[in-house]
N, C-alpha and C positions, 0 to 999 in steps of 0.2 A: 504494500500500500504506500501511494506516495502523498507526503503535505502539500499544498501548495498556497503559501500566506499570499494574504491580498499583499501586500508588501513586504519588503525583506531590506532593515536598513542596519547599517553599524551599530547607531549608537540615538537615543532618544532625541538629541537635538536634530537628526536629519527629517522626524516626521514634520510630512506637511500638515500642522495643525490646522492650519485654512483652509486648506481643501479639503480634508475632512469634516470641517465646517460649514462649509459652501455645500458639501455633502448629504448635509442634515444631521450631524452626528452630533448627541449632544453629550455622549456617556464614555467615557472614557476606565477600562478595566484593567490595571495594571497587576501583574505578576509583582510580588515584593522582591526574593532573594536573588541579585546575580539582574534583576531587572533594574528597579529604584532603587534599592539598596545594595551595597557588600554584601555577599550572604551570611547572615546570623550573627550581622553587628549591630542592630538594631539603630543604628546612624541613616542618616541621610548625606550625600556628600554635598556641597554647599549650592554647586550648580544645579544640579535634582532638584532640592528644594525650592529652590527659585523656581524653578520649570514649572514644575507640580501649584506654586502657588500663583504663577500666572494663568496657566491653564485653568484655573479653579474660576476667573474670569466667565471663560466662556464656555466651561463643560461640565459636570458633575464628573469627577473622581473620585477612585476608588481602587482598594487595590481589593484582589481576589487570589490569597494566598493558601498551599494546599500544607503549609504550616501547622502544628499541633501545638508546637512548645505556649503556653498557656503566658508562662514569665515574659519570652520572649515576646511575643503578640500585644501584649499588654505595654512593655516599653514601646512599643512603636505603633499603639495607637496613642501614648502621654507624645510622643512630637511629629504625631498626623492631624491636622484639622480637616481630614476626611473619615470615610469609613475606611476601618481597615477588616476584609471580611478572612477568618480561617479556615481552615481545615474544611478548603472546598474541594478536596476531592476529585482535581481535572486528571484528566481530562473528560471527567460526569460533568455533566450541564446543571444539575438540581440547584445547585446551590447559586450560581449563577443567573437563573431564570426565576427564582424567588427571589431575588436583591432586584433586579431588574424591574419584578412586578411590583415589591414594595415601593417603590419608588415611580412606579406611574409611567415606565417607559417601555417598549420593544427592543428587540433585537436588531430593529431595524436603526433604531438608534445609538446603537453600542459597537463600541469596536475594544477589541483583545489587544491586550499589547503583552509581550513574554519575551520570554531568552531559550524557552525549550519548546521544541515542533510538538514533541511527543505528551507535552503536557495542555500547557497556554494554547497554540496554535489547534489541537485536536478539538478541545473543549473550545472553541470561537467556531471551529467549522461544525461542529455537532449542534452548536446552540444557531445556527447562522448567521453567523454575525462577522463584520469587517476581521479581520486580522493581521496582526505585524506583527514582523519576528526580529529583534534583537540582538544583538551580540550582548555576552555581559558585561555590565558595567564593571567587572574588573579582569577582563579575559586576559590581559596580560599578564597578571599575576597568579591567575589561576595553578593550583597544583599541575603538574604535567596529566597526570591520570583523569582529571577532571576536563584539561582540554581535549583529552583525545574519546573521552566518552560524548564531548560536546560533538567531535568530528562524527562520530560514527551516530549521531543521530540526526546529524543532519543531510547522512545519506538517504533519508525518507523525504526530503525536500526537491517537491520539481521547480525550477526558476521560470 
C-alpha cells in the first residue's frame, strides 16, 4: 500500500498557510513529537511557537497526539493555548472525528499535518481530510536508528 500526502514539505515554515486558507481550511491538526515539538521534551522551540500563535489568527489549532505519558501531556498543555488532544490512537480516525464534531467542523475543513506517513498521514486519509507530511523538526539530530526507520517508512510514500 502506498501514502500519498496532499503535500510533502521539509519543514512547517514551507506550508502555504494561505492557500490553505483560500482553501476553506479553517482546522489545523498537528502531530506533537518530532512534528511541533523535540520528541518528549515537552518544549516548544521559539520559532514553532510563534508559528503556532500566529496561525491561531486564522485557524483553530490543535495538536492530535497518539501520546499516553499523562505527566508528559499535561506539561505541554500548561504552555499550549490550544487543545492538546492524547492518546488518539492514529492512524484510527475516532478520536479525530469526535474533536472535529465537538467543535462544529468537517473534515472538509481540516487538514493533518505529521512527521510519520504511517501514522499522521494514514489517519488524514482515513478521516479524508487534506494532509502534509513533515520532516522532523529535529531530523538532524535524530539517533541514526531512528533516521533510518524514518527512511524505510517512507518507502510507503508515492510523490
Amino acid at each position: 500500500m502506498f501514502i500519498k500526502p496532499d503535500y510533502n514539505v521539509e519543514k512547517l515554515e514551507d506550508i502555504n498557510f494561505d492557500e490553505l486558507k483560500a482553501k476553506g481550511k479553517s482546522v489545523l491538526l498537528f502531530d506533537l513529537d518530532s512534528t511541533v515539538m523535540p520528541s518528549k521534551t515537552g518544549c516548544y522551540l521559539p520559532e514553532t511557537k510563534e508559528l503556532l500563535s500566529q496561525l491561531q489568527k486564522n485557524f483553530i489549532v490543535a495538536i492530535l497526539s497518539n501520546n499516553k505519558n499523562k505527566d508528559y501531556i499535561k506539561k505541554v498543555r500548561s504552555i499550549s493555548n490550544f487543545a492538546v488532544i492524547s492518546n488518539a490512537a492514529k492512524p484510527d480516525t475516532k478520536v479525530l472525528k469526535e474533536y472535529l464534531q465537538r467543535i462544529g467542523k468537517t473534515h472538509k475543513d481540516a487538514v493533518m499535518i505529521g512527521d510519520r506517513p504511517l501514522t499522521d498521514i494514514l489517519c488524514g486519509k482515513f478521516a479524508n481530510i487534506t494532509t502534509i507530511l513533515v520532516d522532523s523538526i529535529t531530523k538532524n539530530s535524530e539517533p541514526k536508528i531512528v533516521r533510518f526507520i524514518r527512511k524505510l517508512e517512507r518507502l510507503f510514500i508515492r510523490k
